[in-house]
TIMITOR-171541 format. One line per 8 residues: number of its first residue (from 1); their letters; for each residue z, x, y of C-alpha. Coordinates in steps of 0.5 Angstrom, whole numbers, plus 500, padded with zeros to 3 digits. Last residue first. Example, Ala and Ser with C-alpha at 12.3 -4.5 7.8 and 13.67 -1.06 7.14 Angstrom:
2
2 = SA = 514:527:498 ~ 516:525:491
***
This chain:
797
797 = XXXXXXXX = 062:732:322 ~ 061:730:329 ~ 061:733:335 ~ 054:730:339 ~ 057:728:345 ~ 065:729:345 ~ 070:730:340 ~ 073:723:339
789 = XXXXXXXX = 071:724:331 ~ 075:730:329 ~ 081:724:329 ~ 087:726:332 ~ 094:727:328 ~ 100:725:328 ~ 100:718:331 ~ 094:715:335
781 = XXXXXXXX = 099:714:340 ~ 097:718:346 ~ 103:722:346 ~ 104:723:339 ~ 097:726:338 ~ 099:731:343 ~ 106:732:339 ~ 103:735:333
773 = XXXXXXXX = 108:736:328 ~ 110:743:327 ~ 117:742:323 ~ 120:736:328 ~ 126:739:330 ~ 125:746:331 ~ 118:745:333 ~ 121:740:339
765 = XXXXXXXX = 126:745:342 ~ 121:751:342 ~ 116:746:345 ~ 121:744:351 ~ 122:751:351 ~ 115:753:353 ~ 115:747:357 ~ 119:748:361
757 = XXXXXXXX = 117:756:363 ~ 111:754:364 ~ 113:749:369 ~ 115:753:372 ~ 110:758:372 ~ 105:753:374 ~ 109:749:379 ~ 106:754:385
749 = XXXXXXXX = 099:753:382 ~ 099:746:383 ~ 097:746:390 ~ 091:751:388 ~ 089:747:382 ~ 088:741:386 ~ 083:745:391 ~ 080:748:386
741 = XXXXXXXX = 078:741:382 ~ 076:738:388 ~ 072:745:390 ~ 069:744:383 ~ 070:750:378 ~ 062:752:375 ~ 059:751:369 ~ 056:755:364
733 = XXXXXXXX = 061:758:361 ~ 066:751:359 ~ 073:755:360 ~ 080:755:355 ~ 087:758:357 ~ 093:760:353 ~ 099:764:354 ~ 102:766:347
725 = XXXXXXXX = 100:772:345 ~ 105:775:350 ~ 098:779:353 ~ 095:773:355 ~ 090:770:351 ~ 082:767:353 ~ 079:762:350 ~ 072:761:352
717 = XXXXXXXX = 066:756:351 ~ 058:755:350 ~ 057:751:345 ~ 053:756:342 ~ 055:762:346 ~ 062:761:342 ~ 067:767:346 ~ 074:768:344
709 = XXXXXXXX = 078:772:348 ~ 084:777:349 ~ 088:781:355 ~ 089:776:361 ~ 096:776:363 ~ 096:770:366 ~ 098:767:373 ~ 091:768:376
701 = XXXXXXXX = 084:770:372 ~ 079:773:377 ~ 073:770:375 ~ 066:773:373 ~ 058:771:373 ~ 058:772:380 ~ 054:779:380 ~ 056:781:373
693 = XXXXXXXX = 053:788:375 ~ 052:794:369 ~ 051:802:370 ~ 048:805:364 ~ 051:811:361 ~ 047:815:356 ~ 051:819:351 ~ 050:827:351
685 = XXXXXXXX = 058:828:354 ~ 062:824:349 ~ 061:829:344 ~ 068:829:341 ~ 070:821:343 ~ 064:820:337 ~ 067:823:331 ~ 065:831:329
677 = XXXXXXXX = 061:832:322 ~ 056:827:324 ~ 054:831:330 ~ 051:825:334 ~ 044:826:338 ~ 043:821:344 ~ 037:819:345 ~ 036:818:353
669 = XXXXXXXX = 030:813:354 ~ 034:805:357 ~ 033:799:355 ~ 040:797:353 ~ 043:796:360 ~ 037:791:363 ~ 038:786:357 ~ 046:787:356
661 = XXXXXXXX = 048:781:362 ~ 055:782:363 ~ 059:775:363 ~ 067:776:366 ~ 073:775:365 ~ 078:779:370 ~ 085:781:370 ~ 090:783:376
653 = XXXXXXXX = 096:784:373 ~ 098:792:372 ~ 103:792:378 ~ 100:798:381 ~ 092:795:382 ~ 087:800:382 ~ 085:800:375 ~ 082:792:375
645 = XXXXXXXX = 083:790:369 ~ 078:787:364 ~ 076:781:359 ~ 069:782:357 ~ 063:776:354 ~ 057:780:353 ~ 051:777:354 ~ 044:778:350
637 = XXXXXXXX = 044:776:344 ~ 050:771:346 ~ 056:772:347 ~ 058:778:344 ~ 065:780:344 ~ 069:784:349 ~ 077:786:350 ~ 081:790:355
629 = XXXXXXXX = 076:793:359 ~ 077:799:365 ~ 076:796:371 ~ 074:800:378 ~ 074:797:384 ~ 068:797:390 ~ 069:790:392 ~ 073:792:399
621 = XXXXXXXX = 069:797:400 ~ 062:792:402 ~ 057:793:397 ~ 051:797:399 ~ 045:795:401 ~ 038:797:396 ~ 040:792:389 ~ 038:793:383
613 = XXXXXXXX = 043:795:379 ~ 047:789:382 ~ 052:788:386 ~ 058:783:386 ~ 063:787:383 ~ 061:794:385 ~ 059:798:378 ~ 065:802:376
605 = XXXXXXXX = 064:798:369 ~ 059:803:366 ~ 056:801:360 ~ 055:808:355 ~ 050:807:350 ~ 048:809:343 ~ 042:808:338 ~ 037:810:342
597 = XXXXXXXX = 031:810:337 ~ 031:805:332 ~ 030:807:325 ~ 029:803:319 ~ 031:804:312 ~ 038:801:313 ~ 034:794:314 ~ 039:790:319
589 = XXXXXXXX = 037:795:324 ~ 043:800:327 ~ 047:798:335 ~ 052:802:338 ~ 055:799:344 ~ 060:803:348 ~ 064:800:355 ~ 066:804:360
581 = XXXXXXXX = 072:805:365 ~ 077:808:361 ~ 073:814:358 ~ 077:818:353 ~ 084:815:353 ~ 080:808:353 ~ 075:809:348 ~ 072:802:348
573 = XXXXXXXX = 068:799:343 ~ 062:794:341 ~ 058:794:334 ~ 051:791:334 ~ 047:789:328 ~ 040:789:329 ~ 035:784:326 ~ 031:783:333
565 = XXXXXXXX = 032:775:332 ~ 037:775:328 ~ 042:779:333 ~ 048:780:328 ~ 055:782:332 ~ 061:786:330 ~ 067:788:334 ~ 070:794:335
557 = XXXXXXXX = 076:792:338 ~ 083:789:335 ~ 084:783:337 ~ 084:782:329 ~ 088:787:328 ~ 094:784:332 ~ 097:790:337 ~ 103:793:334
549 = XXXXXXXX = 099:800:333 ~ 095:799:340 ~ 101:805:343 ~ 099:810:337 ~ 093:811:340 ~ 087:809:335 ~ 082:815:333 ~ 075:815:335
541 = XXXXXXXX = 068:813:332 ~ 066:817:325 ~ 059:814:323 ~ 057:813:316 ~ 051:810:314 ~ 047:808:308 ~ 053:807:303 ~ 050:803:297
533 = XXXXXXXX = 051:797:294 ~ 048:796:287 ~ 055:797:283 ~ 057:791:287 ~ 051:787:284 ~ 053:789:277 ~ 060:788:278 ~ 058:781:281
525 = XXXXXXXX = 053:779:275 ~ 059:780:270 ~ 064:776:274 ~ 062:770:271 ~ 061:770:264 ~ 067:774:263 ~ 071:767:267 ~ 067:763:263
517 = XXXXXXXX = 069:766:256 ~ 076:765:259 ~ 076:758:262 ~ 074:756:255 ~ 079:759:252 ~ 084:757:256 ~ 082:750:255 ~ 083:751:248
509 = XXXXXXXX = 090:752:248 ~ 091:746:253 ~ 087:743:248 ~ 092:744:243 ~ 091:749:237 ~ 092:749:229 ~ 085:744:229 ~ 080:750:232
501 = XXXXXXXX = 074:747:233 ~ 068:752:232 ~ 062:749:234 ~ 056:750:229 ~ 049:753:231 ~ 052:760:231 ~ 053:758:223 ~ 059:762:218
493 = XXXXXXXX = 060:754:214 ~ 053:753:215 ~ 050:757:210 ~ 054:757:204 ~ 056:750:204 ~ 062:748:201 ~ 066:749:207 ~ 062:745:212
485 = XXXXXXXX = 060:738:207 ~ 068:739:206 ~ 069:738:214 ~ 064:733:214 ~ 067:729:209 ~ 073:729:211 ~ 079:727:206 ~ 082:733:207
477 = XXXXXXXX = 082:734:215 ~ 089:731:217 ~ 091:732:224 ~ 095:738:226 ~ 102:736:227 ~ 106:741:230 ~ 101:743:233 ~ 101:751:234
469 = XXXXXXXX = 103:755:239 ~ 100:758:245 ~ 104:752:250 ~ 100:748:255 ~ 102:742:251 ~ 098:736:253 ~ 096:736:245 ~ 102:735:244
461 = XXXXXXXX = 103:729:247 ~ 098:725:243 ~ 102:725:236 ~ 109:721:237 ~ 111:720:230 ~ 114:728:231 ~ 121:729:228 ~ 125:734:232
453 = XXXXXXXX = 124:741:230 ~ 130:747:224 ~ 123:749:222 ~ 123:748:215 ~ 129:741:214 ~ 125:738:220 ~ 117:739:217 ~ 119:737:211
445 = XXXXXXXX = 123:730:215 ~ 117:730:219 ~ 111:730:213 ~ 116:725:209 ~ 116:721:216 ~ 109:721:219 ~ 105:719:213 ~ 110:715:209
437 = XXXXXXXX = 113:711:214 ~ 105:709:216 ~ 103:707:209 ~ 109:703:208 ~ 107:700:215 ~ 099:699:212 ~ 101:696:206 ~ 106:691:209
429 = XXXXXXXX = 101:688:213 ~ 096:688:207 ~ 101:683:203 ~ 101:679:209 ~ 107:678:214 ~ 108:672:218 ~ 114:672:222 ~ 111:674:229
421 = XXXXXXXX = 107:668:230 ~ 114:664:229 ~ 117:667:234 ~ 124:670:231 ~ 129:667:233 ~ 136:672:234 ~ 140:674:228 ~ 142:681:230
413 = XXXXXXXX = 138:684:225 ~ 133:679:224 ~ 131:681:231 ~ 131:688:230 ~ 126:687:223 ~ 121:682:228 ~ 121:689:233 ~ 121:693:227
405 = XXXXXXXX = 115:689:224 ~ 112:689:231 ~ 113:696:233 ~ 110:699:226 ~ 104:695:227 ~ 103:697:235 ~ 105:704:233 ~ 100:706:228
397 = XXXXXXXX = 094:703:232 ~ 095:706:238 ~ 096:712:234 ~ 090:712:231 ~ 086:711:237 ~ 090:716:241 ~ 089:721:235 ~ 080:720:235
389 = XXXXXXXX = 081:720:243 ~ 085:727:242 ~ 080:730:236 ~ 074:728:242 ~ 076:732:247 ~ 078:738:243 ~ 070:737:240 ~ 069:738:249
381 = XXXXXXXX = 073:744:249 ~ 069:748:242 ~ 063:745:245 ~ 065:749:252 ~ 067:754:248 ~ 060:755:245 ~ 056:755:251 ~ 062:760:255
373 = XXXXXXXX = 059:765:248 ~ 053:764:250 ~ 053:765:256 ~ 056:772:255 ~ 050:773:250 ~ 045:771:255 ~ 047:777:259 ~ 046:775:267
365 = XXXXXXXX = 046:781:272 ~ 043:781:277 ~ 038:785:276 ~ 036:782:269 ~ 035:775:273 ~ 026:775:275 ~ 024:780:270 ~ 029:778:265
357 = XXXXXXXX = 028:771:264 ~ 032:770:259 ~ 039:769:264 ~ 035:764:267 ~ 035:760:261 ~ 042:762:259 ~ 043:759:267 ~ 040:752:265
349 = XXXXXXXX = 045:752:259 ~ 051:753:263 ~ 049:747:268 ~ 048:742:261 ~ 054:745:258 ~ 058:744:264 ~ 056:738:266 ~ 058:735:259
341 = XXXXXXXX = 064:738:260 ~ 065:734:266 ~ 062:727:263 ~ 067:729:256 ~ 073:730:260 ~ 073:725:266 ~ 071:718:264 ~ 072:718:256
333 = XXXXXXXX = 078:723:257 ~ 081:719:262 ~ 081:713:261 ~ 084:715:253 ~ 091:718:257 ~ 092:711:261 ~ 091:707:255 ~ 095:711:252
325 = XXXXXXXX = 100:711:257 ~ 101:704:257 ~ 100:702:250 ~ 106:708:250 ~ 109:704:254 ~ 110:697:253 ~ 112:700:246 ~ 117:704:248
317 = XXXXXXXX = 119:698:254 ~ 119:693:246 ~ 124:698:242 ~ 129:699:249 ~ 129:691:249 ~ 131:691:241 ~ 136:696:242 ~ 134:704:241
309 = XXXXXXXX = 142:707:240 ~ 145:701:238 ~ 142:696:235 ~ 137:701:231 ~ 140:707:230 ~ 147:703:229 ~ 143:699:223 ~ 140:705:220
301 = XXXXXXXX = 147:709:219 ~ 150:702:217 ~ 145:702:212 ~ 138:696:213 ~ 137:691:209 ~ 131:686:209 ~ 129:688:202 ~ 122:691:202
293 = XXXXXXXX = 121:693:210 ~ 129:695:211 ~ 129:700:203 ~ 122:703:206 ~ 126:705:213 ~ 131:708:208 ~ 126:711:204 ~ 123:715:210
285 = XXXXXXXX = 129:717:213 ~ 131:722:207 ~ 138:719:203 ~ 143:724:202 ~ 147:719:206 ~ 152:722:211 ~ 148:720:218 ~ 149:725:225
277 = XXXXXXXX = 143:730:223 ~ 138:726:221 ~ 139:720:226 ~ 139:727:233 ~ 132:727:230 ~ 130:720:229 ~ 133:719:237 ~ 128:724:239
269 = XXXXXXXX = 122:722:236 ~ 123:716:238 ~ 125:717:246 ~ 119:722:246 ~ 115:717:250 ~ 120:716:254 ~ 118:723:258 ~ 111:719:259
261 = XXXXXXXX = 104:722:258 ~ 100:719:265 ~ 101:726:269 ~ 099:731:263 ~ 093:727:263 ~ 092:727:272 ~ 093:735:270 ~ 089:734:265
253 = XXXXXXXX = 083:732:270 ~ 085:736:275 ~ 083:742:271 ~ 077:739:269 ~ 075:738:276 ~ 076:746:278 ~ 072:747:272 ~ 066:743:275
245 = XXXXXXXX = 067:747:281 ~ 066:753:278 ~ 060:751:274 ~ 056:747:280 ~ 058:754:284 ~ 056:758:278 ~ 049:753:279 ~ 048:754:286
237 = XXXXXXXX = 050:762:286 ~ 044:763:280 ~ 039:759:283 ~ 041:762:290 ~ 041:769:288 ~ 034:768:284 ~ 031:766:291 ~ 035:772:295
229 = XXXXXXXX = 033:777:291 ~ 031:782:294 ~ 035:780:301 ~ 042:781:295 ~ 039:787:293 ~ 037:790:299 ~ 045:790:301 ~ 045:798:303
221 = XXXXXXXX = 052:799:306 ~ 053:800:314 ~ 060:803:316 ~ 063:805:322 ~ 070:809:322 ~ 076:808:326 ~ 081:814:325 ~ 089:812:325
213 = XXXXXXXX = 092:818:329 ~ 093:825:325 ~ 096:830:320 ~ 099:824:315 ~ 092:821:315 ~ 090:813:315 ~ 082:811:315 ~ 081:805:319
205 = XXXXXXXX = 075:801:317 ~ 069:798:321 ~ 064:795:315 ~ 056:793:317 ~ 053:789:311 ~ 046:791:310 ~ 039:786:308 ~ 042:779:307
197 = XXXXXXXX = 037:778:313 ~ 043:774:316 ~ 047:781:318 ~ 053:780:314 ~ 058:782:319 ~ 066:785:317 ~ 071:788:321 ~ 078:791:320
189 = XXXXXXXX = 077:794:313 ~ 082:798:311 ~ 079:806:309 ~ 075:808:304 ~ 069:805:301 ~ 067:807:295 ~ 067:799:291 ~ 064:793:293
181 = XXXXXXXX = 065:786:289 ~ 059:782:288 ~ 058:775:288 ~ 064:771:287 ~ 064:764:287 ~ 067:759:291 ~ 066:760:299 ~ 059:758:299
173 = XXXXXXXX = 057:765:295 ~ 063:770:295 ~ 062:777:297 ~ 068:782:296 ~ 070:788:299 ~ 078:792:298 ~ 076:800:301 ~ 083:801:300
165 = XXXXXXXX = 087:795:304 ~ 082:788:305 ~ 075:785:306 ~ 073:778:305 ~ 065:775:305 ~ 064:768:305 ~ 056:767:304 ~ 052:761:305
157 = XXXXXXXX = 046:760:301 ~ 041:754:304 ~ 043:747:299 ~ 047:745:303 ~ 054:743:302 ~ 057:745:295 ~ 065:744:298 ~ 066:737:300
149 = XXXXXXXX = 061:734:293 ~ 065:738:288 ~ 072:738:293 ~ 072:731:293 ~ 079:728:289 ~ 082:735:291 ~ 088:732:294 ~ 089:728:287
141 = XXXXXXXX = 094:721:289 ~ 087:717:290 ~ 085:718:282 ~ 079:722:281 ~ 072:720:283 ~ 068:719:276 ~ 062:725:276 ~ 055:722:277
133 = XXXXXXXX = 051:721:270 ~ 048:727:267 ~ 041:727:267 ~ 037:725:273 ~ 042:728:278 ~ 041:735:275 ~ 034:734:277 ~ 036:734:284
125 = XXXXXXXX = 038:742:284 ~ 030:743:282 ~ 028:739:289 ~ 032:744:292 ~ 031:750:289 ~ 023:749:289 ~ 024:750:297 ~ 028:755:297
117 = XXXXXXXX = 022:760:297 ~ 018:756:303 ~ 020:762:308 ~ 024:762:315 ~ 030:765:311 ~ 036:765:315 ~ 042:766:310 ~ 049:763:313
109 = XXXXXXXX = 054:768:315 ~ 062:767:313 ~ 066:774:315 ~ 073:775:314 ~ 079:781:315 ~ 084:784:313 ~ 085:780:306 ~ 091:781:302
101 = XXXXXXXX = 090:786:296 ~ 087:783:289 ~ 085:776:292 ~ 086:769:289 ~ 082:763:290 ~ 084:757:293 ~ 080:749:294 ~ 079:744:298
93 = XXXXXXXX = 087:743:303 ~ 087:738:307 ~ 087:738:313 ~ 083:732:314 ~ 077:734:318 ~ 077:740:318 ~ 077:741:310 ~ 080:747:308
85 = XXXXXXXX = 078:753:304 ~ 084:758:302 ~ 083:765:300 ~ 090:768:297 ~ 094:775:296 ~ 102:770:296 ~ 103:775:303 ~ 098:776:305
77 = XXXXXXXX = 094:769:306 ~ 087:768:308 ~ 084:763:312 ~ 079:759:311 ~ 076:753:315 ~ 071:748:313 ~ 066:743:316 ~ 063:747:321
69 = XXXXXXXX = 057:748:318 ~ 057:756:319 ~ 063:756:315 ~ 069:758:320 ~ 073:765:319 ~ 080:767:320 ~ 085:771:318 ~ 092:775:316
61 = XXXXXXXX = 096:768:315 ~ 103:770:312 ~ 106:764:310 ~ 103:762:303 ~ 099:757:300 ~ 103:753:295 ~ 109:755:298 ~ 107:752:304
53 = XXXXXXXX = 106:754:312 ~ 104:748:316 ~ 098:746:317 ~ 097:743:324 ~ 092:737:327 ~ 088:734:333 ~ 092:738:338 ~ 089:738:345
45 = XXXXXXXX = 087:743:349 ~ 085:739:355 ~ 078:737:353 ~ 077:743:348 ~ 080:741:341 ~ 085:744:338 ~ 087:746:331 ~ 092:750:329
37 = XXXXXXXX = 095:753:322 ~ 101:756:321 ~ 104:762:319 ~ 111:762:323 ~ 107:768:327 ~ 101:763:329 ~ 094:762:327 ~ 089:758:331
29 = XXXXXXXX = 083:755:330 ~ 078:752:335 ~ 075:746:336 ~ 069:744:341 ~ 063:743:335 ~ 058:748:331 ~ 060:755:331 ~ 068:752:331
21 = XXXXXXXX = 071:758:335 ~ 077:763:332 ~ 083:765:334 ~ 087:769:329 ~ 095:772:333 ~ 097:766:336 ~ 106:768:339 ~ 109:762:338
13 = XXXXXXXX = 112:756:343 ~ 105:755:346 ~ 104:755:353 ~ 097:751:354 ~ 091:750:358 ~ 084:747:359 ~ 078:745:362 ~ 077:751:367
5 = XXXXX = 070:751:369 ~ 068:758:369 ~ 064:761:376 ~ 069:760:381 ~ 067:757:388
***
């Protein structure tokens, strides 16, 4: 019976160049050239949901990388030079962050730390909770309604890291905010590991020349900082997420505000503009509405304005509306801006104070002085805030009495009934009207005759403006008795302790400002991180034929695993134009001032199919063939996962998938001596060679050309591709093939290709014209989209 129980198969319309398994559930991610997104599960390979390209994101994906939970997706775009995190469940889209050069390659780890030391952190993070109140949810309509709570998981670190074109490499602590960014390397990064212990990271980079073949190169940096300093590095990541997040929430929430002040709004302010420009008189605006409240009668400029361009039913919807879109406005302000900004100071004042413990947060980089400065601008934002509710309020109050004695006016006009509740007016009313012509529209008609502007009754939609000009109507200060307090006192007028308030400016204006001195605050400590990351080794491997240039990097050999138990990091290769037949396994400690002894191997793949190294009889000649390796990743700590192709066979067809068992073959005595100054294809000679046996662990695959895998060796699984990137085949590794199974498979295999054919253009057909919807969820009517909870057994997020 064939080992590798086959559960699924596909043709897919587009070539897949990313694949990558979920480290905790059956699903694989898959990318496409038409720079789409996949998600199938393992039973049948069905689609549980696409994620087309936008113009938002970018149609060029260039890499894959799974959060260690499961439950977040990134994928880098090269061509708008993003990273996107997205949510596996829903496909809907977290968060994104932009990248100096397009990304080449990523990898997310998760620390492993055996110790107590992160305990304190959990039990202070929930101290936040004691003290602010929970953040309202945003309105239904905002995609990022949950990306505080979706984002930040757990408590344990989580490290994305992002290598991309000239030496380009930085880490980000839970996918969100920038830890370090490396410099001195050479070269394009084509692999990325993160050892678990935080103590080296291990880079493969190719290096370009003009005179010879690209050069593959493999890296090791001294990370010792991070793993030194790995309590303070949580605390200090834990809360410049809290505040990257926060800032992402206050964005929204303007957004939402921006969204609520209405384009009618303005109808006023514009049909009183386009009044003072048409009317005749050389009276001003503001004594024609006064001669209308005193004696009753309006000019017939005034008149026509009234009737006929803003209408008694046009007058009570402006009304209806700017009631409305206050309220709206005012909500969220209360509820959204000042409960964020709130947050902020408080999250921002915790980490001034690990900034001054120097002993334990120095090393990181956190300058009290620069968090200072983010302190105060966030109370200059959340003073901002304030101004804006003191506005609406007044405005609120203005315009409800101006609206009812020009509504009652409107109707006098055209001689309709007047209700009697509005026909009483007192002295008082009169008054408060008389004040309010006087304010807004002597101002306005000097402000319209100075700067050539509209008039602007309408006050609260400049502050929504994102613009760097001033306010066309700043609010009035001089009655103030606190302002006049400040300016009189010689001490507190030029004071640290007082927030500046900048009342020329918006709030957009002053949000910037704030995003500004955040931003500084933030990347200082990355700077200081990167700069503390040194080159430990540096090892030249080969150079890369110019026939693999087309190849999709990503596929591409070496690749990286980490063994957390043994603390040593892995680099798997081939080197076919030298030595076919074998496979190279370099391996280095975690800890770059560790040495390990036999560092280097040569896996002998001309090893009798179903031998082993032990075995005394020979293996029948009808086995004994050679392979050479197309793709090989780590399994497991101890099992290689390779996909081979039989050297013998004329028409270059018959491939292989096998699991090779690594414990015998890396025990071995030689130590092989490397000439740094010369790559490895040079001195192939002195490396140990090691013979290698798979026994039954293998399966011939049939009608594929077999040429990439996906390995998880957790959820124990495989995906193999072929050669034109879009033939597709998924296996459970620890089962074996049922004869039932073998036999049904046998009497179909003759209507395979066939029926590959078909439906690899029925899919062509159905992608045009239903624009990458999913056609699996279709057909079992749970339509467009699969629920990740049918997955089986435990796979829930």
């Amino acid at each position: 019976m064939p080992a590798f129980r086959q559960v699924g198969e596909k043709q897919l319309p587009n070539p897949i160049l990313y694949m990558a398994w979920c480290p905790k559930r059956d699903l694989i991610a898959l990318a496409n050239t038409t720079g789409e997104l996949l998600l199938h599960r393992l039973a049948n390979f069905h689609r549980v949901w696409s994620l087309p390209p936008n113009e938002n994101t970018g149609k060029e994906i260039t890499s894959l990388a799974w959060r260690p939970d499961g439950k977040v997706l990134a994928f880098s775009v090269g061509d708008t030079k993003q990273v996107v995190l997205c949510d596996a469940e829903k496909a809907e889209i977290l968060h994104l962050f932009p990248v100096e050069y397009p990304a080449s390659c990523m990898h997310w780890m998760e620390v492993q730390d055996d110790s107590s030391t992160l305990t304190s952190f959990s039990e202070s993070e929930d101290e936040s909770s004691r003290f602010l109140p929970k953040l309202p949810t945003l309105p239904k309509s905002e995609e990022k309604s949950e990306e505080v709570t979706n984002l930040l998981g757990e408590v344990r670190l989580n490290i994305l890291v992002v290598g991309g074109p000239s030496g380009f490499v930085e880490l980000y602590a839970y996918g969100l905010y920038k830890i370090a960014t490396l410099s001195g390397i050479l070269g394009t990064c084509r692999s990325l590991g993160l050892s678990s212990d935080l103590k080296s990271l291990s880079v493969i980079t190719e290096i370009r020349s003009t005179d010879d073949n690209p050069e593959i190169r493999y890296i090791q940096l001294d990370t010792g900082l991070l793993s030194s300093c790995l309590p303070e590095l949580t605390k200090m990541a834990r809360k410049f997420t809290h505040i990257s997040t926060l800032l992402q929430y206050l964005r929204v929430s303007l957004t939402c505000m921006c969204e609520a002040w209405e384009e009618i709004l303005m109808q006023m302010d514009l049909r009183l503009t386009k009044f003072v420009q048409e009317k005749n008189t050389s009276t001003q605006v503001q004594d024609e509405f006064l001669e209308l409240l005193l004696w009753g009668h309006a000019s017939p400029e005034l008149q026509a304005l009234l009737m006929n361009q803003l209408t008694v039913k046009g007058l009570k919807m402006l009304g209806q509306s700017i009631d409305s879109s206050y309220s709206s406005i005012q909500k969220l302000v209360i509820s959204h801006l000042q409960s964020g900004s709130e947050a902020l100071l408080y999250h921002l004042s915790e980490v001034k104070g690990m900034a001054l413990w120097k002993q334990k947060f120095q090393p990181l980089g956190l300058d009290p002085s620069d968090i200072e400065d983010a302190i105060v601008a966030v109370g200059s934002f959340t003073l901002k805030a304030s101004e804006l509710l003191q506005v609406i309020d007044k405005s609120m109050k203005n315009f409800k009495a101006f609206f009812r004695w020009l509504y009652v006016a409107m109707l006098r006009m055209s001689e309709d009934h007047v209700p009697p509740e509005l026909n009483k007016m007192t002295q008082k009313d009169l008054a408060f009207v008389a004040d309010f012509l006087s304010e807004h529209f002597s101002a306005n008609e000097e402000l319209f005759d100075r700067k050539g502007k509209y008039f602007n009754v309408e006050r609260v939609g400049q502050y929504l403006k994102d613009e760097d000009e001033d306010l066309v109507s700043p609010p009035n200060m001089d009655g103030n008795q606190w302002v006049t307090f400040v300016k009189q006192s010689t001490h507190l007028k030029d004071s640290p302790l007082l927030f500046p308030t900048y009342p020329q400016k918006s709030l957009h204006f002053v949000k910037r400002l704030m995003e500004a001195s955040i931003d500084l605050c933030l990347q200082k400590p990355a700077a200081v991180i990167g700069d503390s990351v040194k080159q430990a080794v540096c090892l030249r491997l080969y150079t890369v034929p110019e026939s693999s240039e087309n190849t999709p990097r990503l596929f591409e050999l070496p690749s990286l695993w980490n063994d957390k138990k043994a603390a040593m990091h892995y680099v798997v290769f081939c080197m076919p134009e030298i030595s076919p037949s074998k496979i190279y396994i370099l391996r280095r400690p975690t800890d770059p001032n560790r040495s390990v002894p036999n560092g280097l191997v040569a896996l002998n793949l001309n090893t009798p199919l179903n031998s082993s190294i032990d075995d005394e009889t020979p293996a029948p000649a009808s086995v004994d063939y050679s392979y050479s390796c197309l793709d090989a990743r780590f399994y497991d700590d101890e099992t290689l996962t390779v996909v081979l192709r039989r050297l013998e066979d004329d028409e270059n067809k018959m491939r292989v998938l096998a699991q090779l068992p690594l414990n015998s073959a890396m025990s071995w005595d030689e130590e092989f001596s490397w000439d740094l100054s010369l790559r490895l294809e040079q001195q192939t000679e002195g490396i140990p060679v090691q013979g290698v046996a798979w026994g039954n662990q293998s399966r011939e695959m049939d009608n594929i050309s077999a040429q990439f895998v996906a390995v998880n060796g957790i959820r124990k699984v495989a995906c193999v591709l072929s050669a034109n990137l879009r033939h597709v085949r998924v296996f459970e590794m620890d089962a074996e093939e049922e004869e039932d199974e073998e036999e049904r498979a046998d009497e179909s295999q003759e209507m395979s290709s066939d029926q590959d054919r078909i439906e690899d253009t029925k899919t062509n057909e159905s992608d045009a014209v239903e624009g990458g919807r999913v056609e699996d969820a279709q057909v079992s009517g749970q339509g467009p989209r699969d629920s990740l909870d049918d997955t089986a057994g435990s796979d829930t997020l």
